[in-house]
Every structure is written in structure tokens, then in C-alpha cells.
Backbone as a ProteinNet text record, in pm:
[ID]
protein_1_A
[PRIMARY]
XXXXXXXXXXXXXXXXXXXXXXXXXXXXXXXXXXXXXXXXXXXXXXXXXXXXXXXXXXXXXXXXXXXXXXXXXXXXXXXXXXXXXXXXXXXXXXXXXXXXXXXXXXXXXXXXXXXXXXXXXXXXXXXXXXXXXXXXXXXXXXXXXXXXXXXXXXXXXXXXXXXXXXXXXXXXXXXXXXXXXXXXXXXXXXXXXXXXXXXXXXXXXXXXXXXXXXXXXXXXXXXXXXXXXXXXXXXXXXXXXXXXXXXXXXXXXXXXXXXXXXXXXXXXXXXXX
[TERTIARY]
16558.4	16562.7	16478.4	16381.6	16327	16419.2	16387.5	16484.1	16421	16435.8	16417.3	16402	16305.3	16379.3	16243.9	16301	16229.7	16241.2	16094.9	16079.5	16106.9	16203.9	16211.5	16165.3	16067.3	15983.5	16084.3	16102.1	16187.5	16103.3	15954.2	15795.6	15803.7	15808.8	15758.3	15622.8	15535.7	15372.5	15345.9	15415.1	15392.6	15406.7	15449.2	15432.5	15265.9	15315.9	15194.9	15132.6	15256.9	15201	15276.1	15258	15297.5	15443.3	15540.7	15671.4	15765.2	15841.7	15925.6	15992.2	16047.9	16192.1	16156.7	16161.6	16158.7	16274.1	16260.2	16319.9	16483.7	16531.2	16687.4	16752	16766.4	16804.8	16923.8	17008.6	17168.2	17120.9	17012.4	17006.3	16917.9	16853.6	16733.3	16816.5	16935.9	17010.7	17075.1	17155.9	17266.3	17154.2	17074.2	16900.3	16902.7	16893.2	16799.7	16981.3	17072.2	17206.1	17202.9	17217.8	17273.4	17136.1	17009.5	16897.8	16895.8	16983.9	16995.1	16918.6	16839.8	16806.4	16864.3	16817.8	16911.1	16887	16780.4	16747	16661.6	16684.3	16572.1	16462	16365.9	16273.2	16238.5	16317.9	16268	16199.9	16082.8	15988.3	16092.9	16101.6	16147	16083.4	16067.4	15984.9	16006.6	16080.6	16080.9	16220.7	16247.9	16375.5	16527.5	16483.9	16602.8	16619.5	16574.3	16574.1	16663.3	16745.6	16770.8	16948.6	17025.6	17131.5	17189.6	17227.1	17262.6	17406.7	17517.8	17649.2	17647.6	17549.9	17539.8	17484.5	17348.1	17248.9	17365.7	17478	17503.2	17616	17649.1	17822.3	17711	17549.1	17500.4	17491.3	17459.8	17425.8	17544.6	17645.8	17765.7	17844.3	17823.1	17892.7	17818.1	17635	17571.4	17541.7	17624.8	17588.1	17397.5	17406.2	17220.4	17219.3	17081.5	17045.3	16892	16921.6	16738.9	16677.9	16556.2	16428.5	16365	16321.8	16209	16224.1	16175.5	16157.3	15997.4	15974.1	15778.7	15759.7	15678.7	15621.8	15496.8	15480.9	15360.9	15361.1	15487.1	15480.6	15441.5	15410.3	15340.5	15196.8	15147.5	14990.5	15013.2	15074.4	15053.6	15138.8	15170.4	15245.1	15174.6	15161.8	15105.1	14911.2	14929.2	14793.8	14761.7	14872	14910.1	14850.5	14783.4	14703	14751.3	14670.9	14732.7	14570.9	14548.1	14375.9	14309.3	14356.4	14294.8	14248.4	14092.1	14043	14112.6	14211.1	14253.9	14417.9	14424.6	14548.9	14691.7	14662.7	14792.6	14836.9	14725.8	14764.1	14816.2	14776.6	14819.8	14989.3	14946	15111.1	15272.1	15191.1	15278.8	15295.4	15205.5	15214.5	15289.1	15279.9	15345.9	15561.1	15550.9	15647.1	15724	15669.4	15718.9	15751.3	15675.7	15690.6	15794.6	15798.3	15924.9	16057.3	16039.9	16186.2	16248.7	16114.5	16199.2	16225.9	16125.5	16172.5	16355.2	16372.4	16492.7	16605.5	16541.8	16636.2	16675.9	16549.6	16579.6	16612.4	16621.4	16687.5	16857.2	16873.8	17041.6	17085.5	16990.5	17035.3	16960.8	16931.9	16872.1	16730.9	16659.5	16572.3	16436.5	16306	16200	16091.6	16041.5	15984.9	15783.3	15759	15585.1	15502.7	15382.9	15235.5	15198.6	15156.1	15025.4	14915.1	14946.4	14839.2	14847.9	14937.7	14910.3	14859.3	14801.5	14699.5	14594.8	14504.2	14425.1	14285.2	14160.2	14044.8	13912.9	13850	13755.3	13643.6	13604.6	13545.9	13492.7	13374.6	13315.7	13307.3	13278.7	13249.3	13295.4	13399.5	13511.9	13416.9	13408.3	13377.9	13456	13473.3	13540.7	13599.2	13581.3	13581.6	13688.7	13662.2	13760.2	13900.9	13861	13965.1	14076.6	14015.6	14112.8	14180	14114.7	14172.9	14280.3	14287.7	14370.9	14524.3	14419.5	14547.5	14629.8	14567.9	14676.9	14750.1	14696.5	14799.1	14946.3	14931.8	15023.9	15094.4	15080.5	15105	15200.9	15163.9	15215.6	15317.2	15324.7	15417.1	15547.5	15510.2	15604.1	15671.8	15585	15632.5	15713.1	15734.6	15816.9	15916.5	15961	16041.3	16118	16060	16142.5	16183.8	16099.4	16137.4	16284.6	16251.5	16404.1	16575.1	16524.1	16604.8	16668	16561.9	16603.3	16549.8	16453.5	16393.2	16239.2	16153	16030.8	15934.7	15822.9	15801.4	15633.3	15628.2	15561.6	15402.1	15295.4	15150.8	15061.8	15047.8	14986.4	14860.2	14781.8	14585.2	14579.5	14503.2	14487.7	14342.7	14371.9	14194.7	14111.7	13951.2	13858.6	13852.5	13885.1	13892.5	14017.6	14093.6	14159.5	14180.8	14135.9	14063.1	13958.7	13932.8	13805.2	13855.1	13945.4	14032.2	14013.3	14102.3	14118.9	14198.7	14109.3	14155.8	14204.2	14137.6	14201.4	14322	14392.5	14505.2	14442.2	14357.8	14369.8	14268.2	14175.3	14153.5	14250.5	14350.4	14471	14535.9	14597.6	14668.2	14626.7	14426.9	14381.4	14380.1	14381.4	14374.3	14533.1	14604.7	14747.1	14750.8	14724.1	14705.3	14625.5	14548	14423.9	14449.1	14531	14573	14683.4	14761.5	14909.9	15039.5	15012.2	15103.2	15206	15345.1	15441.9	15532.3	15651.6	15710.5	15677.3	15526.2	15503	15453.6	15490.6	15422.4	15393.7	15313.1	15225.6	15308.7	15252.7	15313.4	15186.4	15189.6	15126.2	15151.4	15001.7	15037.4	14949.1	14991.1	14937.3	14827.5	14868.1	14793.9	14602.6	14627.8	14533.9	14508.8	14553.3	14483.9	14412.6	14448.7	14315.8	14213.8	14199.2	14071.8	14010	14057.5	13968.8	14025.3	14072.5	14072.3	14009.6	13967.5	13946.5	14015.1	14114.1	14236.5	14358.3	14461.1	14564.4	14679.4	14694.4	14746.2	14744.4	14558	14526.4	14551.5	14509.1	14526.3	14697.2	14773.7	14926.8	14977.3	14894	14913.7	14844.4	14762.5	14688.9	14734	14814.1	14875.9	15029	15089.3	15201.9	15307.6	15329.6	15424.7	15408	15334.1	15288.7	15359.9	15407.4	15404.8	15554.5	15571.2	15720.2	15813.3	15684.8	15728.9	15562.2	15670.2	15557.9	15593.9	15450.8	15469.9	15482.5	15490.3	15488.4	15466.5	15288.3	15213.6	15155.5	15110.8	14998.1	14838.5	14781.6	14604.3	14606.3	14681.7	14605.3	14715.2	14766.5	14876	15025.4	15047.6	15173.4	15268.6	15371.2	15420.8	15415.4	15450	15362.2	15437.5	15305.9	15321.3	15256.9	15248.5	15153.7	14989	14965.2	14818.7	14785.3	14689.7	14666.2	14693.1	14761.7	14782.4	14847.1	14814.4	14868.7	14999.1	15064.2	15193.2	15279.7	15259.6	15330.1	15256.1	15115	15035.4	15095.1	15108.4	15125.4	15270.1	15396.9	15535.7	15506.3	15457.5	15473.5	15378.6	15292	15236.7	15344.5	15415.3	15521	15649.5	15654.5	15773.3	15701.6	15556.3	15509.5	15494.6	15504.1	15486	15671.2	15790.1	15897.6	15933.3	15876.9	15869.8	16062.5	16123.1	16239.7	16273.1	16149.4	16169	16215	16140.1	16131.3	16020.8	16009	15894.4	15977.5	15913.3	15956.1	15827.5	15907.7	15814.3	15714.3	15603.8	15553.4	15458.9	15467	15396.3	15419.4	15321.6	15297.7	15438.9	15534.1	15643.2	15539.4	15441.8	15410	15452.3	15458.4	15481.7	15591.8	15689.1	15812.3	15867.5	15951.3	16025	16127.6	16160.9	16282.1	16190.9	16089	16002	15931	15880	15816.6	15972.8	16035	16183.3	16224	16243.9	16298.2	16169.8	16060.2	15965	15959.2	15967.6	15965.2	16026.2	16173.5	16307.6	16269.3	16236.5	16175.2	16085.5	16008.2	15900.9	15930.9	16045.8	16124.8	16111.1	16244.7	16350.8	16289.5	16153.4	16056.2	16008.6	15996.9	15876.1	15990.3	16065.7	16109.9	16232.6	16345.9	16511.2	16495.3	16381.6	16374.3	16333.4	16202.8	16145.9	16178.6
2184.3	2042.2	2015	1901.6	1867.2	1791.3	1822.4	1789.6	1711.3	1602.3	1499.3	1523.6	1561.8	1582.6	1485	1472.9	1370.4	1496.6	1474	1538.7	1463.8	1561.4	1525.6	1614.7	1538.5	1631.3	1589.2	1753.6	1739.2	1784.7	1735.8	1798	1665.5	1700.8	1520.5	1496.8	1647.4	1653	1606.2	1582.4	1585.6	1429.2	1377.8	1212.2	1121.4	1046	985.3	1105.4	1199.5	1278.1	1239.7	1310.8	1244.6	1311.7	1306.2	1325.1	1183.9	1121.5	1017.6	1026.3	1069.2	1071.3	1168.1	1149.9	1212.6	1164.9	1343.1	1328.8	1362.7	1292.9	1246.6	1268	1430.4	1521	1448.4	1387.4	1291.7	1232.6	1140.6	994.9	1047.8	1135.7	1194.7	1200	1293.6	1354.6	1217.1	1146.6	1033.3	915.8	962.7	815.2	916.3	1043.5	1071	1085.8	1078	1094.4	952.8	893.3	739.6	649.3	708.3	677.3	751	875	940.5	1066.5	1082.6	1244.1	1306.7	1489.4	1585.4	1678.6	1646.3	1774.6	1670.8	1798.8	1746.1	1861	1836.6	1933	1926.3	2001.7	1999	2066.8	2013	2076.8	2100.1	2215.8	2222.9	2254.2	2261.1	2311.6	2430.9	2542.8	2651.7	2683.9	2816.6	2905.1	2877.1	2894.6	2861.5	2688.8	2642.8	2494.4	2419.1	2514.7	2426.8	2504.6	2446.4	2479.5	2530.3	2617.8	2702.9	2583.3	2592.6	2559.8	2412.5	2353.4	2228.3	2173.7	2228	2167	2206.3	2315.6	2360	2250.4	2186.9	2084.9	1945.3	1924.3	1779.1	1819.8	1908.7	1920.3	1882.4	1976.7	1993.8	1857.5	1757.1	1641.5	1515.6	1539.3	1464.4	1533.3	1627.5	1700.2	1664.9	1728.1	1752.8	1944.3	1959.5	2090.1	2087.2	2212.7	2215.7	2247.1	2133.4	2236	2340.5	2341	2407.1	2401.8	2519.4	2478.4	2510.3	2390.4	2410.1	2478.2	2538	2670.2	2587	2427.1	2406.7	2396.6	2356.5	2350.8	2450.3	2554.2	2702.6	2670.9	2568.7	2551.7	2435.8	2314.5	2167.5	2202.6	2286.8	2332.5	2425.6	2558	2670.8	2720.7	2663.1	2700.4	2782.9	2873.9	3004.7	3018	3108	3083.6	3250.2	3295.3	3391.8	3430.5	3360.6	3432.6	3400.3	3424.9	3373.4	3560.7	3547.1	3640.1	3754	3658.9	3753.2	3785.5	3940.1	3997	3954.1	3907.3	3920.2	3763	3688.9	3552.9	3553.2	3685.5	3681.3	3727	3804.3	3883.7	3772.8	3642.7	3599.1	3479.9	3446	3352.4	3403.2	3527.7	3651.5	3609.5	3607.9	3674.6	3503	3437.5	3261	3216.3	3229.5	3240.6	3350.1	3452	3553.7	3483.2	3415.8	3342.1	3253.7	3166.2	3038.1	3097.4	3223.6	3277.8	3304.8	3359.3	3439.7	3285.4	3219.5	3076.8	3002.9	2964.1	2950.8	2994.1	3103.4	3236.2	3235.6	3199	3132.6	3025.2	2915.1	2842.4	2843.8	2999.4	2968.8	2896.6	2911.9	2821.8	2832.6	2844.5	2907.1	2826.7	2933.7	2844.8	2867.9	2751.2	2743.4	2760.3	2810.1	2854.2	2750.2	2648.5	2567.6	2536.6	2472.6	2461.6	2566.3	2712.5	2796.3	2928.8	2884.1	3000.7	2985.9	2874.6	2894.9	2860.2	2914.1	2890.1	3026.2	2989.4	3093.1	3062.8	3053.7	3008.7	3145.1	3052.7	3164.2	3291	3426.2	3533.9	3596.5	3526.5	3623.2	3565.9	3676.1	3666.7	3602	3501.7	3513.6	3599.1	3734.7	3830.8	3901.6	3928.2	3971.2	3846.1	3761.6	3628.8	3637.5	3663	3680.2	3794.8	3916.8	4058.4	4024.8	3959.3	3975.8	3872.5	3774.9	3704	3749.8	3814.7	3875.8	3959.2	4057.8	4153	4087.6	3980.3	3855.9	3783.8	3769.1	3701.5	3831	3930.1	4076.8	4112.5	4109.2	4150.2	4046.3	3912.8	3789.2	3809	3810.5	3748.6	3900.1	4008.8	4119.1	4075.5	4030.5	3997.2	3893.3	3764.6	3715.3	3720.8	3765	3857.5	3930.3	4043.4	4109.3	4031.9	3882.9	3816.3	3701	3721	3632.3	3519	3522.6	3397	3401.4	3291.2	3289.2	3284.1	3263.6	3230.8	3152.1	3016	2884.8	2898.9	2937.3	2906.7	2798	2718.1	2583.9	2554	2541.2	2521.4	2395.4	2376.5	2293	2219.7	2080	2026.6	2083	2046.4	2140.8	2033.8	1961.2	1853	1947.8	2041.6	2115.7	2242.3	2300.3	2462.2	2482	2599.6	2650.9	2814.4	2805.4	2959.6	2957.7	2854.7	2847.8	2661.4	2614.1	2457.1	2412.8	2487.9	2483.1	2573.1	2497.1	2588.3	2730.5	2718.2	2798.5	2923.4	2921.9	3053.5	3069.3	2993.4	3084.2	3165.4	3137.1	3176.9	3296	3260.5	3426.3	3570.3	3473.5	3538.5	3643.8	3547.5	3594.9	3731.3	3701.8	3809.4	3926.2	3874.3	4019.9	4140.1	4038.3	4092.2	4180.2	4163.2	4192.7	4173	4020.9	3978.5	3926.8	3978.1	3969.6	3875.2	3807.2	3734.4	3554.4	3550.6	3427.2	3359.5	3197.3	3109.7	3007	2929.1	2849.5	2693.2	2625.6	2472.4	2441.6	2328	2247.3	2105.4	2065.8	1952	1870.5	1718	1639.2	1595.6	1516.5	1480.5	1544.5	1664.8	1804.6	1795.2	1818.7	1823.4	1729.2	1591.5	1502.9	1487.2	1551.9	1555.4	1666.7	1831.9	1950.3	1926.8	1904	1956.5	1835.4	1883.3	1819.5	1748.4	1809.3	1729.9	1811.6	1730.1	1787.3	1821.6	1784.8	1819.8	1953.6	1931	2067.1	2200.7	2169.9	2301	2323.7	2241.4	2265.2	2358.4	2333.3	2415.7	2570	2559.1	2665.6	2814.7	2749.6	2814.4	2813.8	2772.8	2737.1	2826.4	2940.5	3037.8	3075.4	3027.7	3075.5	2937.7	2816.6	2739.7	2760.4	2695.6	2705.4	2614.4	2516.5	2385.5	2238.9	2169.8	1999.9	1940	1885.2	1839.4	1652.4	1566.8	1438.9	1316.3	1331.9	1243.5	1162.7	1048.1	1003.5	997.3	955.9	971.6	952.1	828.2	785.2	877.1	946.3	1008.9	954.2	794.2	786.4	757.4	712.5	736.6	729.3	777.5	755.8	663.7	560.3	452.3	327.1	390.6	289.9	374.3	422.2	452.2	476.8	523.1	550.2	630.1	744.7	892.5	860.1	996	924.5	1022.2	943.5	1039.5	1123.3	1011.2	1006	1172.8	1136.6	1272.4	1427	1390.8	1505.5	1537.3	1481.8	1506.6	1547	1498.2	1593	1700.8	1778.4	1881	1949.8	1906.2	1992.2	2044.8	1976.6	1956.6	2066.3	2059.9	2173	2316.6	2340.5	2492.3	2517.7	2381.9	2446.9	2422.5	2382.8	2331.7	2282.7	2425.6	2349.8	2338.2	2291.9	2285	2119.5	2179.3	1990.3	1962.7	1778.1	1710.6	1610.9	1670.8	1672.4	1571.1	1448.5	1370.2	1378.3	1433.6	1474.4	1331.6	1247.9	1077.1	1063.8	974.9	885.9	805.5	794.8	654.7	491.3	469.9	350	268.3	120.1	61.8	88.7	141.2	216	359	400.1	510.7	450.7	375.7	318.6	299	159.7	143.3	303.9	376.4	490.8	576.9	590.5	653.7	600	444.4	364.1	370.9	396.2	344.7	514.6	648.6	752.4	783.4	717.7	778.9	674.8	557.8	435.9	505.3	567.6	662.5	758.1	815.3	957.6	960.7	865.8	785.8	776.3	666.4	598.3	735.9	874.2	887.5	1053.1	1048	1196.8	1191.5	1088.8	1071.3	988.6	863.2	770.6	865.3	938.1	997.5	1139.3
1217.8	1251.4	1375.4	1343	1483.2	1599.1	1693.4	1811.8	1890.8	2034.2	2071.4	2215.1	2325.4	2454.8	2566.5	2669.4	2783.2	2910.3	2936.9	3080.7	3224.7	3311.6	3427	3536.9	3652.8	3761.9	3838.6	3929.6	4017.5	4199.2	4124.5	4229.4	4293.5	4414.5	4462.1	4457.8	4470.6	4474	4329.3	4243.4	4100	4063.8	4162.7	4129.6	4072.7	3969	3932.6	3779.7	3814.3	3675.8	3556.9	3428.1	3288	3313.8	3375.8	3331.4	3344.1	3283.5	3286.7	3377.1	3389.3	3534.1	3614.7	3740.2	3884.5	3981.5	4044.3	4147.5	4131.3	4092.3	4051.2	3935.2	3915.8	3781.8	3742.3	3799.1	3768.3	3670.8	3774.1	3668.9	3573.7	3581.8	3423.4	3330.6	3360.2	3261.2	3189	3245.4	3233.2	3158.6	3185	3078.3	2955.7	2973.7	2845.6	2730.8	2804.9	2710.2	2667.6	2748.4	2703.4	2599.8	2579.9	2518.5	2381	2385.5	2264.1	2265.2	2342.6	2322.8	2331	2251	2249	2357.5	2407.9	2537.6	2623.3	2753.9	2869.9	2914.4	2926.4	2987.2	3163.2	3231.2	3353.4	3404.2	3539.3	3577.3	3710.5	3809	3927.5	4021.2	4138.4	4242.6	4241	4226.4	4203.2	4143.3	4120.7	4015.3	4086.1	4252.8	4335.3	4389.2	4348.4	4341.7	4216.5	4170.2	4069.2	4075.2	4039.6	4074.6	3968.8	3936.8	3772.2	3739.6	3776.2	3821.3	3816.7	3874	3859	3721.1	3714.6	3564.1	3467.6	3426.6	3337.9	3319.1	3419.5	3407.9	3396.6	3424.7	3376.7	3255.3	3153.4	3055.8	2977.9	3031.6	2918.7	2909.3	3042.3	3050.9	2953.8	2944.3	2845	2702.6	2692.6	2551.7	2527.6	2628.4	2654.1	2646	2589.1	2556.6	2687.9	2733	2777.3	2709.7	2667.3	2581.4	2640.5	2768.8	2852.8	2995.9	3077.3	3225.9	3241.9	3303.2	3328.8	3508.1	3444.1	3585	3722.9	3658.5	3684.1	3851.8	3879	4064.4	4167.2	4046.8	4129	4174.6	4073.2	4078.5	4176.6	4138	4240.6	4376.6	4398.4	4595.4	4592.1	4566.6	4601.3	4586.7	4449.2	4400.4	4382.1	4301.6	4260.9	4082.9	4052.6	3945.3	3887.7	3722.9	3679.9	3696.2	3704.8	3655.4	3876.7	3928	4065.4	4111.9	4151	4192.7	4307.9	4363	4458.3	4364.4	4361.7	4376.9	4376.7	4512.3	4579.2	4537.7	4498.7	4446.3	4308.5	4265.2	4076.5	4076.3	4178.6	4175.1	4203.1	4343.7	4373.7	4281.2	4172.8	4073.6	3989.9	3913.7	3856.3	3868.2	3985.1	4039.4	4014.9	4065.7	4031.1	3924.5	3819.1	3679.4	3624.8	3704	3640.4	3684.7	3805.8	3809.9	3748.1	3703.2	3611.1	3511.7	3402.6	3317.3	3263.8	3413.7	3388.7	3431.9	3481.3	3481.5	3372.4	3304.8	3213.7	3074.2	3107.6	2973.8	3030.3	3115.4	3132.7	3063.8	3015	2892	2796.6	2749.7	2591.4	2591.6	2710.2	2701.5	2732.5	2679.2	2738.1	2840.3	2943.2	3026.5	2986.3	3060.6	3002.1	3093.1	3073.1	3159.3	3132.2	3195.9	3164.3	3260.5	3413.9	3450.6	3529.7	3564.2	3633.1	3555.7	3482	3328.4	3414	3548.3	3608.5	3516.7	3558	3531.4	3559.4	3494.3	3524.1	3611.5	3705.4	3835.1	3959.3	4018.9	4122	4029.7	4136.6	4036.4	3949.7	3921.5	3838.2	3657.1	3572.8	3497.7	3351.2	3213.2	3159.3	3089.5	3124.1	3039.1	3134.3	3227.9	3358.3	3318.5	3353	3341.2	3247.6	3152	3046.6	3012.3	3042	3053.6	3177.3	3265.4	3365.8	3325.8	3207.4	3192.8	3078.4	2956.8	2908.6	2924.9	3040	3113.5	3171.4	3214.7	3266.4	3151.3	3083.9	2971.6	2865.4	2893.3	2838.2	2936	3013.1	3115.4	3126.4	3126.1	3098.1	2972.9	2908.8	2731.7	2716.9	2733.7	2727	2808.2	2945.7	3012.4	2953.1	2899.8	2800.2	2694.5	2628.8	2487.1	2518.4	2619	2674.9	2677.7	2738.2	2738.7	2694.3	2538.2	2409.7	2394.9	2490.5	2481.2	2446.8	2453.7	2451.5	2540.8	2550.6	2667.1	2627.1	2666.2	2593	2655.4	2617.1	2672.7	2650.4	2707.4	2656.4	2672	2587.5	2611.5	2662.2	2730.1	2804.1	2764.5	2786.3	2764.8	2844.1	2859.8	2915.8	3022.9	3065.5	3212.6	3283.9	3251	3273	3292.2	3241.9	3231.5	3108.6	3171.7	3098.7	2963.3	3031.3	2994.6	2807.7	2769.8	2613.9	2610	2540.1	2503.5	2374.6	2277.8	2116.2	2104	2002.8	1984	1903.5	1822.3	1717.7	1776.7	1882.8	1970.4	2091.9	2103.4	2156.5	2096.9	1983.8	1909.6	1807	1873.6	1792.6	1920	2007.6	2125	2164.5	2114	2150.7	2055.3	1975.4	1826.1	1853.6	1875.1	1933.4	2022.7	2109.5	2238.9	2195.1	2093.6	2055.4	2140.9	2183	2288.2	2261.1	2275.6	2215.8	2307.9	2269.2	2331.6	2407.2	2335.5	2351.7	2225.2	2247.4	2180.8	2162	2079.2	2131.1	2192.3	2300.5	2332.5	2319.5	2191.1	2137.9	2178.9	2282.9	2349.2	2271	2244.4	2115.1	2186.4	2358.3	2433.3	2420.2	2446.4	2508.7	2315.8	2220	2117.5	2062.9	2089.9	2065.3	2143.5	2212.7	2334.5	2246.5	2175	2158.9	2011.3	1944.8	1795.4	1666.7	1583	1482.5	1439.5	1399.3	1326.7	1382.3	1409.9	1475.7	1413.5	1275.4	1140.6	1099.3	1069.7	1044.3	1102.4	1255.3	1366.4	1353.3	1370	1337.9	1240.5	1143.7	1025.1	999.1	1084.5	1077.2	1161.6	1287.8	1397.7	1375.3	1255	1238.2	1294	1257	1313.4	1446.2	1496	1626.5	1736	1712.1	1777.3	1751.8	1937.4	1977.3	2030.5	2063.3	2131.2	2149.5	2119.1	2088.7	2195.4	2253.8	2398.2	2261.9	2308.3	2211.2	2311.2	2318.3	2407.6	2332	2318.6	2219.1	2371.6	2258.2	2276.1	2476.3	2478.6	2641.4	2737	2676.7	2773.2	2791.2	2676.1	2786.5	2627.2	2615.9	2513.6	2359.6	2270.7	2119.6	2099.7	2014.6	2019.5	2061.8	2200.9	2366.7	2285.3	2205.5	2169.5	2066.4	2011.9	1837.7	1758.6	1807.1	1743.3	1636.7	1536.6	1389.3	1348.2	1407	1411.3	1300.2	1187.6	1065.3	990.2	1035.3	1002.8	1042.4	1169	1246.3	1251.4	1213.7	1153.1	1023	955	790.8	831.1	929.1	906	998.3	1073.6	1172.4	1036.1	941.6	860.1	755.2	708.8	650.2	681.5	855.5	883.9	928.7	901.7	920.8	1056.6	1144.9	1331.7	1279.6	1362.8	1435.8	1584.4	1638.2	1818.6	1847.7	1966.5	2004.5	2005.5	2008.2	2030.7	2171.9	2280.9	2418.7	2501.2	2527.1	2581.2	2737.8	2767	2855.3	2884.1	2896	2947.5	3048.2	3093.7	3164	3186.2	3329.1	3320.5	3270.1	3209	3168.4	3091.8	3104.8	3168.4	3347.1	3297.4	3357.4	3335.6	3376.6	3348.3	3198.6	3230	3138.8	2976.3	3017.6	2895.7	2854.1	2891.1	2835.1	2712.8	2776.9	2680	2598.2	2622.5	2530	2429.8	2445.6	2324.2	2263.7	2334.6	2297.6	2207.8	2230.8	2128	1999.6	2045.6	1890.2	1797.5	1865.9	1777.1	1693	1809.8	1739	1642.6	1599.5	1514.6	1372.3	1470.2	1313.8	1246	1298.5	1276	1214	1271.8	1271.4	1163	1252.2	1147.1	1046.6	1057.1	982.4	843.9	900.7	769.2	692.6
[MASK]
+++++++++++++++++++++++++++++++++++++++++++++++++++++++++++++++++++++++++++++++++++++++++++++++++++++++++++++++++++++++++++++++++++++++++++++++++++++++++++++++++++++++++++++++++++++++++++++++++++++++++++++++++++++++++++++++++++++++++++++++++++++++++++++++++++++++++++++++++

């Protein structure tokens, strides 16, 4: 069954970015229950920033599930990268990402690489770049694997990195590599910028995908732009997708209007059909 979830940043540096609710995990949680979603995706400033004891009594009180915890506040505070020429910067990115891992493998829940997968820049070669990142990516994805979970890699448009932007040379990449314990987050946003058809690539990478970011074209909720949604649910419904489609937008117009039109879409597009 496809599932329904809204992201909340808990980055203050992360303001003005595509997550709906900030700041105020209460009121995230207590919007995305009373709006009808089944999960929340939170981004945190780091692993010890988030209160086990607490998130586990907001959840259980909104019969909310976590879809995901995002790693990205390693990159927007630190600027901690997997692929960064120096060492001691891979290790302590390494080591950041191993925490939310194991955080969020306390609720069943996998956490994602996206903008701290880094770039290939200055002398570091792409060839170096990527040998360094599947070593990282091998070392993670076994650590969660260990602990029942997954662990989510997301391509990024090329206004974003240079690393890998299509799904379908990630996902050959992941293969090649024989990298176990991860898979793919398929962001709709980031796929109409690099793919042909976003149907198609869905289908093509099917077993490999683990989680749907559910952006339309301009970034802010589907719906607010042209994406052809109806398309891209019957190809999620053809490879079997029982994750979520987890709203990663723009608050546009608002925080409130972006959810309320997210879960309308859901509905139309997911329970309706």
C-alpha cells in the first residue's frame, strides 16, 4: 500500500527550503495527524537532537509512522560531504550519518544521503569520487542492513551535484558496486529536471526504489505545477511501490496551503484511484 507522509525541518539554517513545517516537531506532528497523513519525515540537526522518548509518545499520540530521517543538516551546518577531498571530513560526515542511521532504525525507519553524497570538484577526480563514495555507501548500507533497515540514496539534479543525477545510473551504479543495504529515493522534483520520462525510469529501477519524495515540477506541492501524476502512480502501482510518497515542497503559498493541497492530491491520485 502506498503511504502518505509531510516533511518537517527541525534546521533553522534550512529555512526557505522545500520542507513544510519547521522548527516546531509538536505542531508538525499534530498538522500532519489532523490533515490525515500516515507518516512524517523529519530532517534534524543532528542524531542527538531529537529526543527518542519524546518523538516516540508524538507519534504514538497521532498514530503517525516515521517515513524517514534526512542526513542533510550535515551538509547545510557543517559542510560535511562523503566525497570531500579531505579525510577527516569524510570520516566526520561518515560518522553523522551513522547516527541518524541508528536513530532512525529505532523506529523502523530509514535515513537518506542526499545533499551530503557531495560533488566532484577541484582535484579530486570522478573516478576517485565515486570509489570513495561507494566505500561510504558500503559501510552505511551494511550498518543498516544490520539493523533492519534501509538506508535511502537520492540523485540529485545537476544544479546540485555532479556525482549521479538519473535514477537509472544510480541504480546501475549501486549494482556494480554490489552495494547492499541501500535504495533508491526517487525524488519527482530532481526527476523532471534529468529524466525522460519519469514513468518510465520508475519502472525501470523498480526494485531498487525505497522511497518517493512527491514534489511536482516547480518544487512546491503536486498540483501547484504540471507533473503528470496520474502517470507516475500507475507506474509506482506497476513495479509494486509500497513506501511513501512523502511531501518534500516548498511551504507555498503557506505551510498550511502546501499540505492541505498535498494530502488533496494524495487522495485524487493515490485512494481515489
Amino acid at each position: 500500500m502506498i503511504r502518505s507522509a509531510i516533511t518537517i525541518s527541525l534546521v533553522p539554517e534550512a529555512h526557505g527550503g522545500p520542507f513544510v513545517f519547521c522548527d516546531d516537531l509538536k505542531h508538525g506532528c499534530a498538522r500532519a495527524a489532523a490533515l490525515g497523513f500516515d507518516a512524517v519525515e523529519i530532517f534534524p540537526p543532528a542524531a542527538d537532537a531529537l529526543n527518542v522518548k519524546e518523538l516516540r509518545a508524538l507519534l504514538q499520540r497521532h498514530r503517525l509512522r516515521l517515513a524517514a530521517i534526512g542526513t542533510g543538516a550535515g551538509w547545510v551546518k557543517h559542510r560535511l560531504s562523503l566525497t570531500s577531498a579531505d579525510p577527516a571530513i569524510r570520516a566526520r560526515a561518515r560518522d553523522f550519518i551513522a547516527g541518524l542511521v541508528d536513530l532512525a532504525a529505532v523506529f523502523d525507519a530509514p535515513a537518506i544521503i542526499g545533499s551530503m553524497q557531495g560533488r566532484v570538484e577541484g582535484d579530486v577526480t570522478r573516478r576517485q569520487a565515486r570509489q570513495w563514495f561507494a566505500a561510504e555507501l558500503a559501510a552505511l548500507g551494511a550498518r543498516a542492513g544490520a539493523l533492519g533497515v534501509s538506508l535511502l540514496y537520492e540523485p540529485l539534479n545537476r544544479y546540485e551535484t555532479n556525482l549521479f543525477n538519473r535514477a537509472g545510473e544510480a541504480a546501475a551504479f549501486l549494482r556494480r558496486r554490489k552495494i547492499s543495504g541501500v535504495k533508491l529515493l526517487c525524488d519527482l522534483f530532481h526527476m523532471n529536471i534529468e529524466e525522460k520520462s519519469i514513468p518510465a525510469t520508475l519502472r525501470a529501477v523498480g526494485r531498487q526504489v525505497g522511497h518517493v519524495h512527491f514534489a511536482d515540477t516547480n518544487r512546491r506541492a503536486v498540483g501547484f505545477g504540471h507533473l503528470e501524476g496520474a502517470a507516475i502512480v500507475q507506474a509506482l502501482r506497476d513495479i509494486r511501490y509500497e513506501g511513501y510518497l512523502s511531501a518534500e515542497v516548498l511551504p507555498l503559498p503557506d505551510a498550511e496551503a502546501a499540505a492541505r493541497q498535498t494530502i488533496r492530491a494524495f487522495r485524487q491520485l493515490v485512494t481515489a484511484g
